[in-house]
C-alpha positions, 0 to 999 in steps of 0.5 A: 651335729644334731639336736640329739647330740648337741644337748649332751653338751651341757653349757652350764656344767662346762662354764663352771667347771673351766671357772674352777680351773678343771684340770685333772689333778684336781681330780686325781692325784698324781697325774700332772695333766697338761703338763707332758714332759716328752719333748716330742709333743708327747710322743716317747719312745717306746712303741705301744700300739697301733691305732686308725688315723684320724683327721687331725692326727699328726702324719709323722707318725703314720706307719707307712709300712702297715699302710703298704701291706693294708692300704690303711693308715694307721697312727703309731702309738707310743707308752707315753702318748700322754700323761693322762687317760680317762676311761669312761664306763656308762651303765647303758642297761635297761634300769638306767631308762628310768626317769620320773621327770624330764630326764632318765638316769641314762640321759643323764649319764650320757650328759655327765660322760659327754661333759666330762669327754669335753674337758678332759680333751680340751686338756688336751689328754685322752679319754676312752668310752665304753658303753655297757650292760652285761657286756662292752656294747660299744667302744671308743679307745683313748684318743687326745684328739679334740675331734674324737668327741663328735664321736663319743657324742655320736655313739652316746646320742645313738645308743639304746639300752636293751640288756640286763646288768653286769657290771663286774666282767666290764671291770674285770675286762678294763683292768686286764686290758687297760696297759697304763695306770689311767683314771676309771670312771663308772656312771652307773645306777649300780643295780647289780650283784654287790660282792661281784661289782666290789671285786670289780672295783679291787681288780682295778684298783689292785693294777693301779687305776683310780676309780671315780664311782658316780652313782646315777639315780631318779628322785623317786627312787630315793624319796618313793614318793608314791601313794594308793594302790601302784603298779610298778613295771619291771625292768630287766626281766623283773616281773610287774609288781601290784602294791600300796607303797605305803606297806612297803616304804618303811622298808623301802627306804631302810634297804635302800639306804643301807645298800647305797651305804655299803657301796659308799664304805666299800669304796672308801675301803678300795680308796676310790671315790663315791659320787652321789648324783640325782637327775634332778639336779643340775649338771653343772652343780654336781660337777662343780661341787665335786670339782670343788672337793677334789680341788681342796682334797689334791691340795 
């Protein structure tokens, strides 16, 4: 494992989180994480689909049939493989390379999804990736294999964001193609269309899924600090700005604050969570607070 790939592992955010007894209930209601009820380790019944092998995958369940027609192995999988599934969505756009400090909003997304991949797994339930801008770029289907997070790891460390943002066919897609009630997590600047990205989240809400919505943005982007005469260079094809902020901060702040608002009571009113974070806050504080309130709310 790489510097690049280990440093998305944030020590502190795992220790604090495992401190509070992080387990997916507190994180979703109902949905009794680590606690599989099919006898057969959970494997059930009914067939759901086939998916690649992978060292570490129990070899009774290799389809020897698929094998001979193919010289393949691929692993059958059955409706409940698991009590929980997490699907993590990253905004992999080109507004998330943003960053004032030492961090970009999408480094940090990477961290959070990376972190959030560790303990869900470590539950030994299964987690999903994608990572997107106007499209699904990249894709790890679910797996409870521990192994699978050198993987998303990887993928995370190896992606660089080129595309604009269009987070609603990402949603739309998910809730088509997703067969099982899961939890979906969206790690996102949610610098897109409002109306789009709503019927998104109501799409998904409406087959069932719990949505977490976790807003990543820069302290500037928040505070806008800036003064004198600024250049502020576009992203995703947006033309360069020259200004004085201080014409503009008033306005500034009043449109920001009330678009952050209205995503805030849109999510309230679909019954999904909204979770405000800001690079420059520590990894391990934004989870643990939240971890905290999920923990107070399940009960």
């Amino acid at each position: 494992m790489d510097a690049e790939t280990r440093k998305l592992l944030d020590p502190r955010a795992i220790a604090r989180a495992e401190a509070l007894g992080m387990n997916a209930r507190f994180i979703v209601e109902g949905y009794m994480a680590g606690e599989h009820k099919s006898p057969y380790r959970g494997f059930a019944i009914e067939f759901a689909q086939h998916r690649e092998y992978s060292p570490g995958d129990d070899v009774r369940h290799l389809d020897w049939k698929v094998q001979a027609k193919t010289e393949r192995y691929y692993i059958k999988q059955y409706e409940q493989e698991t009590n929980f599934v997490a699907h993590l969505l990253l905004d992999g756009s080109e507004s998330m390379k943003y960053g004032s400090g030492e961090i970009s909003k999408l480094e940090y997304g990477k961290m959070m999804a990376a972190c959030l991949s560790y303990l869900i797994l470590h539950q030994r339930d299964a987690v999903a990736l994608g990572i997107f801008d106007e499209e699904v770029r990249e894709y790890l289907p679910r797996s409870d294999n521990r192994d699978n997070l050198f993987r998303i790891m990887d993928r995370l460390a190896r992606f660089d964001p080129v595309g604009g943002t269009r987070i609603a066919p990402v949603l739309h897609g998910m809730a088509s193609q997703i067969r099982r009630k899961g939890l979906v997590i969206v790690i996102s600047d949610f610098f897109d269309d409002e109306e789009e990205l709503l019927e998104g989240i109501q799409h998904l809400r409406f087959k069932g899924h719990e949505v977490i919505m976790m807003q990543v943005l820069d302290p500037f982007e928040i505070d806008f600090p800036f003064s004198g005469m600024v250049e502020f260079e576009g992203l995703e094809d947006i033309p360069l700005v020259r200004t004085r902020p201080s014409q503009i901060k008033k306005t500034y702040h009043h449109e920001f604050e009330a678009f952050r608002e209205r995503l805030q009571l849109a999510c309230e009113r679909h019954q999904c969570h909204f979770v405000g974070l800001r690079t420059d806050q520590s990894l391990d504080e934004a989870l643990a607070n939240y971890l905290s309130f999920r923990k107070s709310t399940a009960g």
